[in-house]
C-alpha positions in Angstrom: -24.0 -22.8 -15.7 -20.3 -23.7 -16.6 -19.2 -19.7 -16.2 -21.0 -20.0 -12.6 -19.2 -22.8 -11.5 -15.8 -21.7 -13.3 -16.2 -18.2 -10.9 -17.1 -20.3 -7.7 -14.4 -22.4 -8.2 -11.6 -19.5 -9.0 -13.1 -17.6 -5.7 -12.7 -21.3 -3.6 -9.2 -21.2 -5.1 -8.4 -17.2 -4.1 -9.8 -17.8 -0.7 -7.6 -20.6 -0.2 -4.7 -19.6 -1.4 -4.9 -16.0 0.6 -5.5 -17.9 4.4 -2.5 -17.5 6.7 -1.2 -20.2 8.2 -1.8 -18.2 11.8 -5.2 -18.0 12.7 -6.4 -14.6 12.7 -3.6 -13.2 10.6 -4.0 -12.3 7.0 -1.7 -12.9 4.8 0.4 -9.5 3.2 1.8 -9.5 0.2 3.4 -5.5 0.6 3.8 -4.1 3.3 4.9 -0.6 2.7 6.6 1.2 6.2 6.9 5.1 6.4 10.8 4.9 8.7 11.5 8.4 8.8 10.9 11.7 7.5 13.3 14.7 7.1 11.3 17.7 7.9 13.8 20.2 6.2 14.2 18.4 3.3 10.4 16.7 2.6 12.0 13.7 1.8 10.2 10.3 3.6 12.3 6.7 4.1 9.6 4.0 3.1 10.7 0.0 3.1 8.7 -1.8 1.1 9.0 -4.9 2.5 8.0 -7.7 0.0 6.7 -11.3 1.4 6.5 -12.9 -1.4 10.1 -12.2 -3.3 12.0 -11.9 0.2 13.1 -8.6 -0.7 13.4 -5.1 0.8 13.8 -2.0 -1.1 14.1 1.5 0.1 12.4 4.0 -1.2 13.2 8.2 -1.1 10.3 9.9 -1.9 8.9 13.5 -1.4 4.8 14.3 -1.2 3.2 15.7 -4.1 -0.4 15.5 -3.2 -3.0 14.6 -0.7 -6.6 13.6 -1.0 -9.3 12.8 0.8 -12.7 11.2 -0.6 -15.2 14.0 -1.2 -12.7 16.8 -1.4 -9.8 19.0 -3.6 -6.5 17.5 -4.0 -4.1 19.7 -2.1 -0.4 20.2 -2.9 2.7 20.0 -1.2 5.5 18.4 0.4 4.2 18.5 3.7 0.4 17.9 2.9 0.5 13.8 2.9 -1.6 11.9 5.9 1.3 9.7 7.1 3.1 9.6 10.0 6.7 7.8 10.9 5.7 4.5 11.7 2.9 4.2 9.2 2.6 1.0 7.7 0.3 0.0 4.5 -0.1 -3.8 3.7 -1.9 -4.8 1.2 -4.1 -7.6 1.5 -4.6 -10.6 -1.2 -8.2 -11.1 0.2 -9.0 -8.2 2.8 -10.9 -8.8 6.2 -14.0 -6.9 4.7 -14.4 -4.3 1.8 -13.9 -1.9 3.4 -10.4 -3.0 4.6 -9.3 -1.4 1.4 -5.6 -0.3 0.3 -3.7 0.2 -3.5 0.0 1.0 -3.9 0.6 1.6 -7.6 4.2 1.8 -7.9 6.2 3.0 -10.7 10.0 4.2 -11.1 9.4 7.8 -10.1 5.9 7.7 -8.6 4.4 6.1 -5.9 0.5 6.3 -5.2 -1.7 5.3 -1.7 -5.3 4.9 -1.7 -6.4 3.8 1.2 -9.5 3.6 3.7 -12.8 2.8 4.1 -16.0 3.4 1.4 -16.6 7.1 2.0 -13.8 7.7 3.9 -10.8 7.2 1.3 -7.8 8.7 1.7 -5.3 9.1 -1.2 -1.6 10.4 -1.5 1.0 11.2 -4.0 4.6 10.9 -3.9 7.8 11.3 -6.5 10.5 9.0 -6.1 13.9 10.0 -5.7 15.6 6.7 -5.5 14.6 3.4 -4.8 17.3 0.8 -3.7 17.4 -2.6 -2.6 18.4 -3.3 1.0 18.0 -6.9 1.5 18.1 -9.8 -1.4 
C-alpha cells in the first residue's frame, strides 16, 4: 500500500511539475532545430536550444544512419529524414504515448528516435563541433 501511494504521489508531482504555464502548451525541455544543411559538404547546423539552462549550442553534424521501425538501417550522409527547419522538442510529460521523441547526446554522436508506436523513425549523426552560441 505505501509503494502505491509513494508512485501516485511521484506521478501527481511529474504531472505538475511538467504543466505550462500557457494553456495548451507543453512545456520543452530541448528543443533541437535542423537551421541549415550544406548539400556539398553533408554537414547539418542544429541549435539545440535548452529551456531550462538558458543556453544555445550549435551543433555541426554529418548523417551516419537512418532508420525506420520495421526495416534495415541505411547508411549515408544524405540518408537522414530531416529537413531545414525541423525541430525536435522533447517533452517532460508528452500529449499522449505516442507523442514520442529521445535525443541521446554525446560529444561526437548525436542520436533521434522519434514518432509514433509502429511508426518510429530513428537517425544517426557524428558531431563535428559543438559550440555554445548564447550563455
Amino acid at each position: 500500500m505505501k509503494k502505491i501511494l509513494l508512485i501516485l504521489t511521484l506521478a501527481i508531482f511529474i504531472i505538475s511539475c511538467s504543466k505550462s504555464n500557457e494553456p495548451g502548451k507543453e512545456k520543452d525541455n530541448d528543443v533541437f532545430i535542423f537551421s541549415s544543411y550544406d548539400d556539398s559538404s553533408g554537414v547539418w547546423t542544429i541549435i539545440r536550444d535548452n529551456i531550462y539552462e538558458h543556453t544555445k549550442t550549435e551543433i555541426k553534424a554529418i548523417c551516419v544512419a537512418y532508420k525506420s521501425e520495421g526495416n534495415d538501417f541505411i547508411r549515408g550522409k544524405n540518408v537522414c529524414d530531416k529537413h531545414v527547419g525541423s525541430r525536435v522538442s522533447i517533452h517532460l510529460l508528452p500529449k499522449s504515448p505516442y507523442d514520442y521523441a529521445s535525443v541521446n547526446l554525446y560529444p561526437d554522436e548525436l542520436f533521434f528516435n522519434e514518432g509514433k508506436e509502429g511508426q518510429r523513425v530513428f537517425n544517426s549523426f557524428k558531431v563535428l563541433s559543438a559550440k555554445l552560441i548564447s550563455p
